[in-house]
Backbone of each chain as ProteinMPNN parsed JSONL, in Angstrom:
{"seq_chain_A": "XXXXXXXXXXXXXXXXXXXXXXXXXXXXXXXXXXXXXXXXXXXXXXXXXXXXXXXXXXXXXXXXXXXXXXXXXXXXXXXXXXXXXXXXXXXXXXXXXXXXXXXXXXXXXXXXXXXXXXXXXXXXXXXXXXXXXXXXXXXXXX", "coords_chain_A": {"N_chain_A": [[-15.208, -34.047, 8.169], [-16.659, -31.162, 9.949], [-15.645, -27.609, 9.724], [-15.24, -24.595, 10.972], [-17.276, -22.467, 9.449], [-16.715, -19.731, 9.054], [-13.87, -19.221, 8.197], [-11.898, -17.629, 5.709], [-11.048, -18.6, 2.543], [-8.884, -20.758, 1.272], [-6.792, -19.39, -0.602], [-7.083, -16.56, 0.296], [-5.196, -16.634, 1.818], [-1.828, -16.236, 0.755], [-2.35, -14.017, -0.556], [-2.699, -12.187, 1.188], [-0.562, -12.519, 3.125], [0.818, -10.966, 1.38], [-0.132, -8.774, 1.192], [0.416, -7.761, 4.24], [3.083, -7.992, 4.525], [3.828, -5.123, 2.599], [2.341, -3.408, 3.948], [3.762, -3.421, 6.41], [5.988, -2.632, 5.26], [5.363, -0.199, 4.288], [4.536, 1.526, 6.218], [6.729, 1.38, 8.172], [8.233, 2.886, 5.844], [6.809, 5.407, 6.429], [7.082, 6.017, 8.676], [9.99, 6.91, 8.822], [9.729, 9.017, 7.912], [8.667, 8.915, 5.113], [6.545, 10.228, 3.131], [3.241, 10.477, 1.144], [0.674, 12.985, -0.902], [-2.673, 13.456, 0.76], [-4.774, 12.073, 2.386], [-8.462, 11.477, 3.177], [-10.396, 13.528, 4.812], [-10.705, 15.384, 8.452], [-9.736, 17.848, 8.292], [-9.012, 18.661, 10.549], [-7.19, 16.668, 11.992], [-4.093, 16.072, 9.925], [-4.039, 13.464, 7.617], [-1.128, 11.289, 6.026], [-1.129, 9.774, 2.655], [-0.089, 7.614, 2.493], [0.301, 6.401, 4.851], [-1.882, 5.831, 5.668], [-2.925, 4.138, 3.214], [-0.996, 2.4, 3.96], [-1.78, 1.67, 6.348], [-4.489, 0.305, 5.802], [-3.658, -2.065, 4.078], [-2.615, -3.158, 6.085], [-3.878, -3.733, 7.944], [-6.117, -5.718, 6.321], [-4.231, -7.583, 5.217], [-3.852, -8.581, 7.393], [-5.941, -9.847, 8.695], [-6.625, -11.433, 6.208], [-4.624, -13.403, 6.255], [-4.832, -14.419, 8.536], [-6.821, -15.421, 8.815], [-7.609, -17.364, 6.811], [-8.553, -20.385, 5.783], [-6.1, -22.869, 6.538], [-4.167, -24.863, 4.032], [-4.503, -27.857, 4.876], [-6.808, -27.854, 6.744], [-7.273, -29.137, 10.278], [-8.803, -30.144, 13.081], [-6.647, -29.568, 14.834], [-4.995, -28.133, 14.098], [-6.936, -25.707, 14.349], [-6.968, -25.671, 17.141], [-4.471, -24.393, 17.319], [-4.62, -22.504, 16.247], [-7.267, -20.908, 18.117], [-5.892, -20.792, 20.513], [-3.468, -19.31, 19.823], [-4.694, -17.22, 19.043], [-6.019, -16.608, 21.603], [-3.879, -15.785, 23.294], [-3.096, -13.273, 21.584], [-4.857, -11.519, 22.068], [-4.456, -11.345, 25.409], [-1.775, -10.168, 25.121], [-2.798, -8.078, 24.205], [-4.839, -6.915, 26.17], [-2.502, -6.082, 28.227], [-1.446, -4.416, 26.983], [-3.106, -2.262, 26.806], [-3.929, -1.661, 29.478], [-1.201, -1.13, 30.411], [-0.873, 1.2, 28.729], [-2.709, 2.57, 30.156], [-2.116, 3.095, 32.366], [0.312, 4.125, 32.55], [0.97, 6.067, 30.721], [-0.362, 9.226, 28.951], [-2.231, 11.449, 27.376], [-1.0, 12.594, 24.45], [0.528, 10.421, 23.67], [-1.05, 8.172, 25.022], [-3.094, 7.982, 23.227], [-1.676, 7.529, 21.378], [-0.235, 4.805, 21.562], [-2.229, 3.359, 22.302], [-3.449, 2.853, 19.648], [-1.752, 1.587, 18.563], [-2.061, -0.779, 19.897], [-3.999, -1.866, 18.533], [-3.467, -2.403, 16.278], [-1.887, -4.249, 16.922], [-2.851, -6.223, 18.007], [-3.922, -8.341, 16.277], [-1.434, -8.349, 14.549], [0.176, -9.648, 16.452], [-1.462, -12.257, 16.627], [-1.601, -13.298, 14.054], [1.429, -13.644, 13.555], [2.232, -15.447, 15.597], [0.315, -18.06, 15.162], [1.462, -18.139, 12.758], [3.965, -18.913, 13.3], [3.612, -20.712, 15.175], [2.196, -23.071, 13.84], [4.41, -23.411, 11.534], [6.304, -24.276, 12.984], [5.515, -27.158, 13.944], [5.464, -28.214, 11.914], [7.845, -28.704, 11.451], [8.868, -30.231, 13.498], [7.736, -33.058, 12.872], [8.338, -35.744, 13.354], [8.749, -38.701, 11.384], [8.416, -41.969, 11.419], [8.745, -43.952, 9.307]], "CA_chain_A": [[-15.331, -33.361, 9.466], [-16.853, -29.846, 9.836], [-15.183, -26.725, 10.747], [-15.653, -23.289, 10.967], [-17.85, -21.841, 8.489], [-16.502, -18.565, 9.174], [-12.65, -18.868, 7.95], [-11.993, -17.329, 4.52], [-10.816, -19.567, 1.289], [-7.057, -21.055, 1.682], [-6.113, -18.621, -1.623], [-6.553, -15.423, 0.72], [-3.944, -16.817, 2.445], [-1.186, -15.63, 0.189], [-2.926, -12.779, -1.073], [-2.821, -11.48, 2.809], [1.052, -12.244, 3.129], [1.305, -10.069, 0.445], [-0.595, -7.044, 1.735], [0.935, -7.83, 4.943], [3.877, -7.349, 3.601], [3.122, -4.414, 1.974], [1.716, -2.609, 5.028], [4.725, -3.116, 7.234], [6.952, -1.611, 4.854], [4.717, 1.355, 4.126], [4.885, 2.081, 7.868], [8.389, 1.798, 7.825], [8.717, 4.294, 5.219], [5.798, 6.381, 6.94], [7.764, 6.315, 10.003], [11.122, 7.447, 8.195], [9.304, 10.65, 6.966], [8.277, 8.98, 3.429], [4.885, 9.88, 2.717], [2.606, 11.363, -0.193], [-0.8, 13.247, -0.874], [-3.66, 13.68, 1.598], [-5.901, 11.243, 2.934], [-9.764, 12.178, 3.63], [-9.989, 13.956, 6.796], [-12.031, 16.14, 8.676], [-9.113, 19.223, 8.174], [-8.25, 18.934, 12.209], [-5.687, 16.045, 11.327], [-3.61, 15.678, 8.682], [-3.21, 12.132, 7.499], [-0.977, 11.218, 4.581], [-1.953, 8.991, 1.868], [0.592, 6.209, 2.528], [0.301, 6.318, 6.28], [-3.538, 5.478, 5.619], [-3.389, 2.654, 2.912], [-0.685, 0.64, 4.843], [-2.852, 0.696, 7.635], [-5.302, -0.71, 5.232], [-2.96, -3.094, 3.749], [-1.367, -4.408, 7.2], [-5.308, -4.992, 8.726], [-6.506, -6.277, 5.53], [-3.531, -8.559, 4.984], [-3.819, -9.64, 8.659], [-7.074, -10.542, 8.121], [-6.609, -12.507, 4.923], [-3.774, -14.284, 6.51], [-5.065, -14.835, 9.861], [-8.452, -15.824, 8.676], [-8.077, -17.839, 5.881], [-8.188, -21.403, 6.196], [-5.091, -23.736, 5.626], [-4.334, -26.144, 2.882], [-4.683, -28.903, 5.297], [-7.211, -27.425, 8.407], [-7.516, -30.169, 10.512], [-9.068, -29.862, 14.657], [-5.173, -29.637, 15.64], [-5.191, -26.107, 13.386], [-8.146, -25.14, 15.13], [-6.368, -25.754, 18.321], [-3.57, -23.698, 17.259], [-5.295, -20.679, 15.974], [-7.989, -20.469, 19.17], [-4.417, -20.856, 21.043], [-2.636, -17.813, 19.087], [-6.103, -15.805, 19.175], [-5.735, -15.717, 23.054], [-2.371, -15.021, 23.412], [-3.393, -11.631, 21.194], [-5.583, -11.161, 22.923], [-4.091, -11.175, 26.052], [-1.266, -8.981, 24.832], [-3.553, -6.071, 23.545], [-5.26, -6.471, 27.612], [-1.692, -5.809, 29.008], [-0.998, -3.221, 26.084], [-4.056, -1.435, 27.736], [-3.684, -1.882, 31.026], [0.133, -0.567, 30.32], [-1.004, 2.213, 28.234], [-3.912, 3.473, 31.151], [-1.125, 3.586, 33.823], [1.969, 4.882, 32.214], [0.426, 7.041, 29.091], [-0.992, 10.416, 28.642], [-3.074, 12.437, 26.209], [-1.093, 11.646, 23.19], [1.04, 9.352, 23.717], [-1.608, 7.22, 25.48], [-3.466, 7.596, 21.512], [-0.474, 6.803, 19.998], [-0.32, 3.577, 22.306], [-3.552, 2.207, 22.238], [-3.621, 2.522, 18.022], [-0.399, 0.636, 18.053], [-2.864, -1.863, 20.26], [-5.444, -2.093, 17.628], [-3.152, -3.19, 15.21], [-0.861, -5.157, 17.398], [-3.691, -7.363, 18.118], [-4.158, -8.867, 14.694], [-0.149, -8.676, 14.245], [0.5, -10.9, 17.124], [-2.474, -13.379, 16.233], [-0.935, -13.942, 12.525], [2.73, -14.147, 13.887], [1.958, -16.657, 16.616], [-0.324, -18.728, 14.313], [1.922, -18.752, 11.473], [5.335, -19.522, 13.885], [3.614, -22.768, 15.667], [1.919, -24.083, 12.155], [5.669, -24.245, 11.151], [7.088, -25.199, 14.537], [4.542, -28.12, 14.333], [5.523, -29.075, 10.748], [9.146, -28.792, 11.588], [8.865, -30.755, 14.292], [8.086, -33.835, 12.77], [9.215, -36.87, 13.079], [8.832, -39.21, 10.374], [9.17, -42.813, 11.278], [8.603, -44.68, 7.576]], "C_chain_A": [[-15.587, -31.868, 9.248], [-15.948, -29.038, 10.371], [-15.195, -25.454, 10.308], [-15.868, -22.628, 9.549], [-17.027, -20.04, 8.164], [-14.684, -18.27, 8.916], [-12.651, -18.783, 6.073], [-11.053, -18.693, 3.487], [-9.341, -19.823, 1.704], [-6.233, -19.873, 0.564], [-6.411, -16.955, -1.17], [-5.384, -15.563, 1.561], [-2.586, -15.823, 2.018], [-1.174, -14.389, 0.027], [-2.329, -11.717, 0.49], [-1.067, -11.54, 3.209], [1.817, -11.169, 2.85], [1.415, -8.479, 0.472], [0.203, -6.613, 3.187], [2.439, -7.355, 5.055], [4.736, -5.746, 3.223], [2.724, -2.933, 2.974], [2.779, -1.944, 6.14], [5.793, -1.867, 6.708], [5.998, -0.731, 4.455], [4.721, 1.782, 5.376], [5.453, 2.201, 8.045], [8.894, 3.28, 7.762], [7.623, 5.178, 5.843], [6.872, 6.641, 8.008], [9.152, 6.877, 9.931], [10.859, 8.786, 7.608], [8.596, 10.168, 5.495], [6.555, 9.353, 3.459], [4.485, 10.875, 1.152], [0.939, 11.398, -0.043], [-1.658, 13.235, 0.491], [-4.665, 13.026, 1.526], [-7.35, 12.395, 3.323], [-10.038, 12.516, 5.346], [-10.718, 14.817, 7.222], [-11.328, 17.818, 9.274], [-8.712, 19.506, 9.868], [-6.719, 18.591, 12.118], [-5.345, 15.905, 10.598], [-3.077, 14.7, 8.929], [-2.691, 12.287, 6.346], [-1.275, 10.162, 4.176], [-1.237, 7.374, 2.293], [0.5, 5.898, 3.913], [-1.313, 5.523, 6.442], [-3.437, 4.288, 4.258], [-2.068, 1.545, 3.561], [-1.056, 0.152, 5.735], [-3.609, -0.253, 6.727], [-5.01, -1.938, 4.755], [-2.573, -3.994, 5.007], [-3.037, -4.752, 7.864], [-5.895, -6.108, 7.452], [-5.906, -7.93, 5.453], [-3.497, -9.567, 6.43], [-4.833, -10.916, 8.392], [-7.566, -11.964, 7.568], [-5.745, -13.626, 5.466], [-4.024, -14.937, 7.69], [-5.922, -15.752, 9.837], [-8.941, -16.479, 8.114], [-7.771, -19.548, 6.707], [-6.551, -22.251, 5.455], [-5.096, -24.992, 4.626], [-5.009, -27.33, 3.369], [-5.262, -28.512, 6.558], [-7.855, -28.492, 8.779], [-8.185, -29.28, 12.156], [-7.75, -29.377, 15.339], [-4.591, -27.836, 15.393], [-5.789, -25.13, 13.99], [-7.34, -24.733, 16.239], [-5.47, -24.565, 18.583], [-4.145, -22.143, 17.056], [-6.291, -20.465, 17.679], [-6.451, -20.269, 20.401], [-3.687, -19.267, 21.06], [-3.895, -16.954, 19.376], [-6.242, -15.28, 21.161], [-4.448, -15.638, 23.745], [-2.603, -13.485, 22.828], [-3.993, -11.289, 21.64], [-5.536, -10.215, 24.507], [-3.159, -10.02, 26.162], [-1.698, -7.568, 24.362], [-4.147, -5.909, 25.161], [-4.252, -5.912, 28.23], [-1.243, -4.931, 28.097], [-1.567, -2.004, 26.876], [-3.775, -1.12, 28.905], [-1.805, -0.942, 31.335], [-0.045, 1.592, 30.147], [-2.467, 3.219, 29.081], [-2.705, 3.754, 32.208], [-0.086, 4.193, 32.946], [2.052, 5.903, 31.444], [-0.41, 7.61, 29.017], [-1.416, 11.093, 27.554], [-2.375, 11.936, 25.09], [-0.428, 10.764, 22.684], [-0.042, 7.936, 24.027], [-2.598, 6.942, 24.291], [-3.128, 6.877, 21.03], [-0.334, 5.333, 20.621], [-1.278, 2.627, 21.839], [-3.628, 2.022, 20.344], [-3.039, 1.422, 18.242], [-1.256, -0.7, 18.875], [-3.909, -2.706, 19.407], [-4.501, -3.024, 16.513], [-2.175, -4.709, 15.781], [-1.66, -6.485, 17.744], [-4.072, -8.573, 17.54], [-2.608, -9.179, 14.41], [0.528, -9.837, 14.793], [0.063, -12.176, 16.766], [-1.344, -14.036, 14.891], [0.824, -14.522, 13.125], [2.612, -15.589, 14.751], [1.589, -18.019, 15.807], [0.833, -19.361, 13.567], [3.808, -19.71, 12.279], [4.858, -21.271, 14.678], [3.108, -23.415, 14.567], [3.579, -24.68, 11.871], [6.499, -24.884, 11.212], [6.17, -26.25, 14.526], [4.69, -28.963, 13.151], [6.628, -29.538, 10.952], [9.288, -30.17, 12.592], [8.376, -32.857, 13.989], [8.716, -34.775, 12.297], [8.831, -38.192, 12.571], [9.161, -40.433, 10.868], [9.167, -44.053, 10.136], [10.254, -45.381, 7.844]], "O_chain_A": [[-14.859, -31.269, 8.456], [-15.348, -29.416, 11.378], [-15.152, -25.283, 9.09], [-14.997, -22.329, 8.733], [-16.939, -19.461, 7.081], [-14.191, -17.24, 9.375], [-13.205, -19.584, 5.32], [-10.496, -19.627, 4.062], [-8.74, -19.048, 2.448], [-5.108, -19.498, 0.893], [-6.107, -16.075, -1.976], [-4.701, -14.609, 1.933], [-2.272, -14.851, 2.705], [-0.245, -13.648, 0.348], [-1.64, -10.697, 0.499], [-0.477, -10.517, 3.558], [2.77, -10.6, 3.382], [2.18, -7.568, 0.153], [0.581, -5.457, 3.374], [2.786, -6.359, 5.69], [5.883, -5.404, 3.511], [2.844, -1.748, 2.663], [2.845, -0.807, 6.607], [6.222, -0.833, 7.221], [6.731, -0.715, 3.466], [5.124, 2.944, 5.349], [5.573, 3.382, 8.372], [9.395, 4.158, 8.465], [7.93, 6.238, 5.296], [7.467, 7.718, 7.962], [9.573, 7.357, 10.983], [11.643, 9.479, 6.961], [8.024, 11.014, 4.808], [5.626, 8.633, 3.822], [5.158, 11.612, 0.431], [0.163, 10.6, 0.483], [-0.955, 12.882, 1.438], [-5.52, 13.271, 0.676], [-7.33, 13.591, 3.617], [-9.92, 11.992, 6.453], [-11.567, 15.21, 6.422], [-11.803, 18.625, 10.072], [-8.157, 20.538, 10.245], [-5.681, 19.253, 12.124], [-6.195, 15.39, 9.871], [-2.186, 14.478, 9.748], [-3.196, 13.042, 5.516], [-1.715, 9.344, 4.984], [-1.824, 6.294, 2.355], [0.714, 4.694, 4.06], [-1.637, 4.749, 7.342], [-4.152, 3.33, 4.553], [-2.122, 0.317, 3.627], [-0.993, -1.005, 6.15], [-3.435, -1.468, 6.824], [-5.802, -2.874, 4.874], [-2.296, -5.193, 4.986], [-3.342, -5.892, 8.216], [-6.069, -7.288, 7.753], [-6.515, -8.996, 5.543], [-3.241, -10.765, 6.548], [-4.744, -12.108, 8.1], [-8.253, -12.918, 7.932], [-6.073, -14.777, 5.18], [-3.463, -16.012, 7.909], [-5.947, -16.737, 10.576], [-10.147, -16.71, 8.2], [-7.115, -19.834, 7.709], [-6.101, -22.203, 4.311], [-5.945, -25.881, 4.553], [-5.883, -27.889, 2.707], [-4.561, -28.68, 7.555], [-8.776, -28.973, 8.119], [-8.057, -28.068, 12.33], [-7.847, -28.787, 16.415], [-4.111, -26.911, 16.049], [-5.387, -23.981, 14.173], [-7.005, -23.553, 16.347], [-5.51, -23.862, 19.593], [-4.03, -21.065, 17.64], [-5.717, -19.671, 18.423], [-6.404, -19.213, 21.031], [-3.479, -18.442, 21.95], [-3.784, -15.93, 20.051], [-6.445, -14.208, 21.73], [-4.347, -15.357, 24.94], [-2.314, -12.537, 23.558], [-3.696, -10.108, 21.821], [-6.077, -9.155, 24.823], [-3.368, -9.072, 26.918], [-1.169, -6.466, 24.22], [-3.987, -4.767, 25.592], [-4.662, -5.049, 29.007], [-0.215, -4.462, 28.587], [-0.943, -1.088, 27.411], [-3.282, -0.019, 29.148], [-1.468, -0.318, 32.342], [0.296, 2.59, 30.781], [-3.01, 4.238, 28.655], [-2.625, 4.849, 32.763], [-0.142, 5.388, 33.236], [3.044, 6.631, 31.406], [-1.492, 7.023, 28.978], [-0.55, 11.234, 26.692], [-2.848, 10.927, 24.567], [-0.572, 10.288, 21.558], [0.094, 6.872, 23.423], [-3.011, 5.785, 24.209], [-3.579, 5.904, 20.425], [-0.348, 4.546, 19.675], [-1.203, 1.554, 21.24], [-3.893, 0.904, 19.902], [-3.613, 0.336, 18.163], [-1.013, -1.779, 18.334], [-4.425, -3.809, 19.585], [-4.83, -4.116, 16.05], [-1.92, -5.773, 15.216], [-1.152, -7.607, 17.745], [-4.454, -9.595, 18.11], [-2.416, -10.325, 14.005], [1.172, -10.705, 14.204], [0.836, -13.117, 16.587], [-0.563, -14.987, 14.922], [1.216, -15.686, 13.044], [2.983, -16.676, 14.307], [2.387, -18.956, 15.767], [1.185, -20.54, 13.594], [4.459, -20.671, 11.87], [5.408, -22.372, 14.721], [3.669, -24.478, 14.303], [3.959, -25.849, 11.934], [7.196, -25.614, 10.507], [5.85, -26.288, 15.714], [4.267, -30.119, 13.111], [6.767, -30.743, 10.743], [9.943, -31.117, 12.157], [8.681, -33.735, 14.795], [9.415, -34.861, 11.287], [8.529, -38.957, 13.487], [10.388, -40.473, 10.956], [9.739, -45.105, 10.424], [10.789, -46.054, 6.963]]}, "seq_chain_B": "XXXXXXXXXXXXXXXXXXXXXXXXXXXXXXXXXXXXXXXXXXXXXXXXXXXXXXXXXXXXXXXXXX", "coords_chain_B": {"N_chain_B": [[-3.679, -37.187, 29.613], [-2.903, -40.664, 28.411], [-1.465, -42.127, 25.742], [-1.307, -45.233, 23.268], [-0.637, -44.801, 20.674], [0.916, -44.772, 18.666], [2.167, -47.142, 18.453], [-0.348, -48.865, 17.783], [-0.118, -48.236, 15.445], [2.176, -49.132, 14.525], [1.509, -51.548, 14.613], [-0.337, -52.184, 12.413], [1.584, -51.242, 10.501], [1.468, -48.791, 9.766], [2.416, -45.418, 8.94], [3.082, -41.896, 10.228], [1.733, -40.258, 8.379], [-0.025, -42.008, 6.499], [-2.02, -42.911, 8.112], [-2.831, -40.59, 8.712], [-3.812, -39.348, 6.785], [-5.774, -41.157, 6.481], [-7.554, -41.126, 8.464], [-8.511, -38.364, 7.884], [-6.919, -36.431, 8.55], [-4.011, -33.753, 9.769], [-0.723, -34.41, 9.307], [0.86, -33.437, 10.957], [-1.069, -33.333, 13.288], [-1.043, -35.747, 14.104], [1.544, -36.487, 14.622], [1.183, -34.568, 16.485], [-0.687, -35.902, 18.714], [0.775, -38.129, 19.291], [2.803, -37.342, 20.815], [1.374, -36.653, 23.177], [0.388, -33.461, 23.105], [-2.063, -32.783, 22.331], [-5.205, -33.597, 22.302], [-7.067, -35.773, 20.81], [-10.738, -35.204, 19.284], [-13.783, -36.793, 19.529], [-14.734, -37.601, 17.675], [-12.905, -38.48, 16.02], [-11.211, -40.071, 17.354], [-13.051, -42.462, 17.254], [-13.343, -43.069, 14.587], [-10.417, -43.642, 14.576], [-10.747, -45.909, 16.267], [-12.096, -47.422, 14.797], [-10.822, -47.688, 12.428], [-8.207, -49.36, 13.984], [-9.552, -51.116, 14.867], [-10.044, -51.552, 16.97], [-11.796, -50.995, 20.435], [-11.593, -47.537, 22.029], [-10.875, -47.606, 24.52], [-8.04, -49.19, 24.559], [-6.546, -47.87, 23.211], [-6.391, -44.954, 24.124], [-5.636, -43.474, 27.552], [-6.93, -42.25, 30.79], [-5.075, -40.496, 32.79], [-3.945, -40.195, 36.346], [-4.191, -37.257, 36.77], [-6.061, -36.796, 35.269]], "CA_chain_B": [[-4.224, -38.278, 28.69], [-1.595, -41.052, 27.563], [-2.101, -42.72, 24.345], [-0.087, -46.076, 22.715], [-1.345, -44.976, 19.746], [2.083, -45.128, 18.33], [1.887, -48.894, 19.088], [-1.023, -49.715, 16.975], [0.343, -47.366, 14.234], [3.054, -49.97, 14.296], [1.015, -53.335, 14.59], [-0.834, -51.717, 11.102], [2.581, -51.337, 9.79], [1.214, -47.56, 8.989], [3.128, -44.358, 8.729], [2.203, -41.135, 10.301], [1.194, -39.595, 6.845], [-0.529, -43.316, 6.22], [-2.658, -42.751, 9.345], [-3.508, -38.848, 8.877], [-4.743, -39.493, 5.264], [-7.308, -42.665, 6.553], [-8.988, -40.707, 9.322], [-8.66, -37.294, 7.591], [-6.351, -34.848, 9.742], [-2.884, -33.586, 8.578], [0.018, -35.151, 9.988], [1.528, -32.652, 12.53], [-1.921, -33.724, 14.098], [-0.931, -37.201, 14.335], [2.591, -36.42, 15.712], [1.133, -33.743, 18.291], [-1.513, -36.861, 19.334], [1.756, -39.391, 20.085], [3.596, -36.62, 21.726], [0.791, -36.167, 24.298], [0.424, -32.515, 22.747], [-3.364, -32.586, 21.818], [-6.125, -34.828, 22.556], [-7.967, -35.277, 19.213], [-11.938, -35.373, 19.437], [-14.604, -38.184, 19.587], [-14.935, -37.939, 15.849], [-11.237, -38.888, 15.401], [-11.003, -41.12, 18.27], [-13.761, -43.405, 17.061], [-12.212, -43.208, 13.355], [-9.154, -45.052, 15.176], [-11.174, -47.439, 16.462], [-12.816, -48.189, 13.283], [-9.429, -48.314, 11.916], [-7.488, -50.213, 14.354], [-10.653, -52.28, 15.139], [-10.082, -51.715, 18.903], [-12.074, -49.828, 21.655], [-11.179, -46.549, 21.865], [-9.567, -47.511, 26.11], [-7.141, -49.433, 24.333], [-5.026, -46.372, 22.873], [-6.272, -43.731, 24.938], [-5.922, -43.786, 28.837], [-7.29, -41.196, 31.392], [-3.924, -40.327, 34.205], [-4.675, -39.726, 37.419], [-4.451, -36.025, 37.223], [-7.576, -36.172, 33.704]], "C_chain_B": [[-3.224, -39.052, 27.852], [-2.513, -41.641, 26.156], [-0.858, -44.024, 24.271], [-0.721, -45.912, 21.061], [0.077, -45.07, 18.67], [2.345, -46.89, 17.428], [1.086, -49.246, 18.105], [-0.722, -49.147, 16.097], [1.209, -48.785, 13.515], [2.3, -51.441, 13.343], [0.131, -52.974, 13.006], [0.242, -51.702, 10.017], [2.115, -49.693, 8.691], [2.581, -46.455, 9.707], [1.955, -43.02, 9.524], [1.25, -40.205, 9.248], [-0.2, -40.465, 6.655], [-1.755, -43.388, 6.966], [-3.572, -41.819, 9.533], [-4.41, -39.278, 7.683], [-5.942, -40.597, 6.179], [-8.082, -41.914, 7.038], [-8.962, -39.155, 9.182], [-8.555, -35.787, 8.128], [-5.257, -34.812, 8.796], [-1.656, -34.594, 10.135], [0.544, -34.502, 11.229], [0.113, -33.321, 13.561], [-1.619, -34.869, 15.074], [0.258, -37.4, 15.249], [2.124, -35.316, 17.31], [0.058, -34.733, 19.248], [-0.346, -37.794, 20.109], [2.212, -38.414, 20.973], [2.594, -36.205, 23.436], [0.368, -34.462, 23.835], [-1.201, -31.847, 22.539], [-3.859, -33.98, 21.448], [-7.294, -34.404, 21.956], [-9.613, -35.418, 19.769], [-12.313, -36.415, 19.283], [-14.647, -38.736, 18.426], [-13.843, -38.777, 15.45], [-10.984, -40.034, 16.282], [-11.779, -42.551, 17.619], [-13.634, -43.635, 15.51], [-10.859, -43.798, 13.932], [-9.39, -46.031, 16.002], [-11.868, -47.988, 15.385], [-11.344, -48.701, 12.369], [-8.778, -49.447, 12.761], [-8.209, -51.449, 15.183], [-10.719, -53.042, 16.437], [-11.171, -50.818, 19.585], [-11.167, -49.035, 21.912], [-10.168, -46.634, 23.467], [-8.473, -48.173, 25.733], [-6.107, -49.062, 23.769], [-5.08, -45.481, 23.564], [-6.5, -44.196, 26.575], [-6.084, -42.288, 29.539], [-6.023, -41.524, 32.391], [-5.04, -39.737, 35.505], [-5.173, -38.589, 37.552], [-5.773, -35.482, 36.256], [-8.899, -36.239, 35.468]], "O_chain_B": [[-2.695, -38.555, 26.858], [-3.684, -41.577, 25.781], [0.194, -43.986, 24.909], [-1.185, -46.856, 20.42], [-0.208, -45.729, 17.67], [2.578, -47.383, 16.325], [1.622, -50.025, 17.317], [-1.35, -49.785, 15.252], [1.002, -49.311, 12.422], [2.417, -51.998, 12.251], [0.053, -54.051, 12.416], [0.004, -52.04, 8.858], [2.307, -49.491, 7.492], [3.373, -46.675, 10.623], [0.724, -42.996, 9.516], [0.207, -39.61, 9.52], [-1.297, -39.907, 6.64], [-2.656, -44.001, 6.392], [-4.643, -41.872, 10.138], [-5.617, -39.499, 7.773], [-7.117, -40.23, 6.203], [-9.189, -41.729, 6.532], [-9.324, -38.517, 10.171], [-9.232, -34.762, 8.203], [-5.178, -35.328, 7.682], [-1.824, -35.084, 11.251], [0.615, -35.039, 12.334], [0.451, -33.8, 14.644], [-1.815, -34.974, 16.285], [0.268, -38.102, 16.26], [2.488, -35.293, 18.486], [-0.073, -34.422, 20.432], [-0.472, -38.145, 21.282], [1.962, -38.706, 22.142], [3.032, -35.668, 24.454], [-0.324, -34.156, 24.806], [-1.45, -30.643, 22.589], [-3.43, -34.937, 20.804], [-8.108, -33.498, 22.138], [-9.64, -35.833, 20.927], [-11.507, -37.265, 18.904], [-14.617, -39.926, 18.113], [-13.932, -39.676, 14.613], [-10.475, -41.021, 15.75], [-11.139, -43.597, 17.515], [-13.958, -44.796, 15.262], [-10.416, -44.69, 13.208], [-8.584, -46.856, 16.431], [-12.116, -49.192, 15.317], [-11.031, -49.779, 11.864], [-8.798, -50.555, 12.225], [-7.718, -52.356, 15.855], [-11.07, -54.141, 16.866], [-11.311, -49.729, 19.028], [-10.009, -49.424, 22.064], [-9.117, -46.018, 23.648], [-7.555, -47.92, 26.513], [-5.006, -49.612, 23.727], [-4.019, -44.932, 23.861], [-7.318, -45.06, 26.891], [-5.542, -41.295, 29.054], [-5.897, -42.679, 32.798], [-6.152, -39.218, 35.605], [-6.229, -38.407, 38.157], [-6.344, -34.392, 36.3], [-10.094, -35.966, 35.354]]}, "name": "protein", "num_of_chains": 2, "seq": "XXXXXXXXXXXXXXXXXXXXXXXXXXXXXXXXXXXXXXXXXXXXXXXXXXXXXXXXXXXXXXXXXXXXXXXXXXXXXXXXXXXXXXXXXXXXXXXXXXXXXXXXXXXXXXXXXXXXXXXXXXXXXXXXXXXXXXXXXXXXXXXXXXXXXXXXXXXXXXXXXXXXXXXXXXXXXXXXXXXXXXXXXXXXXXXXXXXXXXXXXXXXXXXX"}
């Protein structure tokens, strides 16, 4: 049975956990004060270096993890991911929609980023919580 | 959309594992098909009539409200 040409190998799976991972806690510690060095910038803002690759790490790893296919992708997988993809969906429209009425100059920035990524964050969470709620769930009658 | 697909699972004397492997899904598939949960495609449908060597109206039924 065919299915989507367009989902990456089952062994970015992991890989994407990893960065995932990886990303959160560098944001963390970004958000605790930790950072180091100077990201490329155009001398208006200063980014620091770790604030800029865990973004890269937490989209990357979304990505990889969101995107890859599973061991066993069957139509029912499918189901589940197009499922989870508009649920994130949905939540980044009412992120928006939140962050146009309630949020100003730079807060309403700082908002909508946290939309960009939250979009991709939700997707993978969702995804990966009914895959397991769906394994968990059965019931075995042998 | 009901199903007895349960039912001929039985009269096969298959397993849901037993079932997923023949017509090439994974098993949560197979349990979210009995549960009413997801109503598999034509491809898969007519792979359980090749298997259970019925017409496909005799596991799957349309409810009033399909």
């Amino acid at each position: 049975m065919k299915h989507s040409k367009f989902l990456l190998p089952y062994g970015f799976k992991s890989v994407g956990y990893v960065l995932l991972t990886l990303g959160v806690a560098g944001l963390v510690l970004n958000f605790c004060g930790v950072d180091f060095g100077h990201a490329p910038g155009d001398g208006m803002v200063e980014s620091g270096l770790l604030f800029t690759l865990s973004g890269l790490a937490l989209v990357l790893g979304c990505l990889f993890a969101g995107f890859s296919r599973y061991r066993e992708e069957d139509e029912y997988v499918e189901q589940l991911r197009h499922e989870s993809m508009l649920l994130a969906f949905y939540l980044y429209v009412a992120l928006l929609v939140a962050a146009l009425c309630f949020t100003w100059g730079v807060a309403y920035l700082y908002f909508v980023s946290f939309g960009i990524f939250a979009v991709l964050v939700v997707y993978v969470v969702c995804l990966t919580l009914r895959v397991a709620i769906a394994r968990k769930s059965l019931k075995d009658e042998e | 959309m009901k199903n007895k697909l349960k039912v001929c699972r039985a009269e096969l004397d298959l397993t849901q594992a037993q079932l997923a492997e023949r017509i090439g899904v994974t098993r949560q598939a197979i349990n979210a098909i009995e549960l009413g949960k997801f109503v598999p495609s034509t491809v898969i449908a007519l792979k359980m009539s090749r298997l259970f060597n019925k017409p496909i109206e005799e596991f799957f039924f349309l409810e009033e409200t399909d």
